[in-house]
C-alpha atoms as one frame of an Amber mdcrd trajectory, in Angstrom:
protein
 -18.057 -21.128  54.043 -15.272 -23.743  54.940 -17.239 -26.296  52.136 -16.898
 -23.580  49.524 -13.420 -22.791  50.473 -12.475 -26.268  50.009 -14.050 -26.874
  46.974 -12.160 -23.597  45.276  -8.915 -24.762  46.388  -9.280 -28.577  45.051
 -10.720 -27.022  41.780  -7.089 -24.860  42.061  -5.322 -28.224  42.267  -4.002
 -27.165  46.277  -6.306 -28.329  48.461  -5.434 -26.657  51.963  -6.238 -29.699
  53.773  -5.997 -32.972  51.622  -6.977 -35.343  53.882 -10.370 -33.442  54.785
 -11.237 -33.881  51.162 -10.204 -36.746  50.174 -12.750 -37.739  53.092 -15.527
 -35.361  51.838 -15.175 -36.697  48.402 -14.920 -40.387  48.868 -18.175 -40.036
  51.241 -19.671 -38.107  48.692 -19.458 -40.752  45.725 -20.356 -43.492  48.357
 -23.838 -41.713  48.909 -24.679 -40.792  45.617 -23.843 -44.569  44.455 -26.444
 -45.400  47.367 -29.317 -42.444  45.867 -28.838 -43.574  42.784 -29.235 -47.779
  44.026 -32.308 -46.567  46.104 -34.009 -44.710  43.020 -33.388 -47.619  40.968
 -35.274 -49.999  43.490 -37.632 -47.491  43.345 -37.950 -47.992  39.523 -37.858
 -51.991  39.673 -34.353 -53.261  40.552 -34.714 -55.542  42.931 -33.445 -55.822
  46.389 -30.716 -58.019  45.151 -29.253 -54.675  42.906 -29.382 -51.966  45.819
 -27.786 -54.364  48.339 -25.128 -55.569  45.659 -24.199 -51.791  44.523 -24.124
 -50.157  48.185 -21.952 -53.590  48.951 -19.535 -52.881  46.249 -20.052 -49.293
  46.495 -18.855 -49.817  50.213 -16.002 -51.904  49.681 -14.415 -49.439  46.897
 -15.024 -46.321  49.627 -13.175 -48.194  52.121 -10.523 -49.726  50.071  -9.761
 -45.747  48.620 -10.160 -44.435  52.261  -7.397 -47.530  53.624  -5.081 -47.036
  50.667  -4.635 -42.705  50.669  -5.432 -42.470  54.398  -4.410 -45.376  56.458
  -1.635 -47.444  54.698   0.195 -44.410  52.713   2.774 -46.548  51.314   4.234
 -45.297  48.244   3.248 -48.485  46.699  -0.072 -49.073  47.581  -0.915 -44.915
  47.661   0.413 -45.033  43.780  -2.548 -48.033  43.084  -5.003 -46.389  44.821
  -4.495 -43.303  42.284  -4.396 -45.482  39.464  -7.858 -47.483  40.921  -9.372
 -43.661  41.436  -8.713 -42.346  37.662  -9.969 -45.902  36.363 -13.081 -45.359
  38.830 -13.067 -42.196  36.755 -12.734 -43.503  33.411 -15.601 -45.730  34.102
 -18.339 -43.122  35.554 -16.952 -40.656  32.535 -17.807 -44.277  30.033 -21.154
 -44.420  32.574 -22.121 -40.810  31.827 -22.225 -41.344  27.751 -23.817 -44.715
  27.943 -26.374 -42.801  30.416 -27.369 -39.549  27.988 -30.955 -40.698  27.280
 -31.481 -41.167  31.040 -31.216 -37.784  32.664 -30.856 -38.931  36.173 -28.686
 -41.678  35.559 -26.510 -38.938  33.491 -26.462 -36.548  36.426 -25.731 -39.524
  39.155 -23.075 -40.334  37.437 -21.702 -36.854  36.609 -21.649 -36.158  40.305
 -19.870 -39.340  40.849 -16.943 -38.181  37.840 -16.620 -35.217  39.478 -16.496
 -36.989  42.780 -13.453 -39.036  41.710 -12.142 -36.520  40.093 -11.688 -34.164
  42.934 -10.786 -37.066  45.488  -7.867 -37.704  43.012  -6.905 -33.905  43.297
  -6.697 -34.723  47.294  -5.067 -37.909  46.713  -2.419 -36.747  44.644  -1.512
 -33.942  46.952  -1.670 -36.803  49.641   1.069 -38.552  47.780   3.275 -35.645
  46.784   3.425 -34.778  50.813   3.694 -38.704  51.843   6.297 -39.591  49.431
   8.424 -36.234  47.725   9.748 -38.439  44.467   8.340 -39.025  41.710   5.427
 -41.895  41.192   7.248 -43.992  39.740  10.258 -44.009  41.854  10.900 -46.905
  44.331
């Protein structure tokens, strides 16, 4: 109940509790990223692949997790949005380059809508954190 709940209110742009999401979320796109490098092993991509992509895959969790949930600077909380919607720009990009491969397609659909809703939390994050605008210093 409490998983649905929170996925209604981040779809309603108020997420009850932001930082509970933004958590969910950012886990969530870190394990499909590490499904999708284990199926591809399992398809012949080497070793070398899966450990690079759960690597990277790891260090872009963390760095979103530091920047919205540890640092909260209005600074470094305004680049970590603008890293999130480029993270969705390029799984959105992923997603059409993927169409003839179904499971890529759907890997990286989940991963879209992944960003997409940690963004929601991250923006509500930010508008609690720091009142102003953005832009504002």
């Amino acid at each position: 109940r409490k998983a649905k709940e929170e996925l209604v209110e981040t779809l309603k742009f108020n997420p009850k509790e932001p930082e509970h999401g933004f958590h969910i979320w950012n886990a969530t796109a870190f394990y499909v990223g590490v499904v999708e490098s284990l199926v591809g092993l399992a398809f012949g991509n080497g070793y070398l692949s899966l450990i690079f992509n759960v690597l990277v895959g790891y260090i872009v969790a963390y760095t979103l997790f530091w920047g919205m949930l540890c640092k909260r600077t209005k600074k470094v909380m305004f680049w970590t949005m603008f890293l999130l919607v480029a993270y969705a720009a390029f799984c959105a990009f992923q997603i059409v380059l993927s169409f003839a491969m179904i499971f890529s397609l759907i890997m990286y659909a989940f991963k879209f809508l992944s960003t997409c809703f940690m963004a929601v939390n991250g923006f509500v994050l930010y508008k609690r954190q720091h009142a102003a605008p953005l832009l504002d210093k």
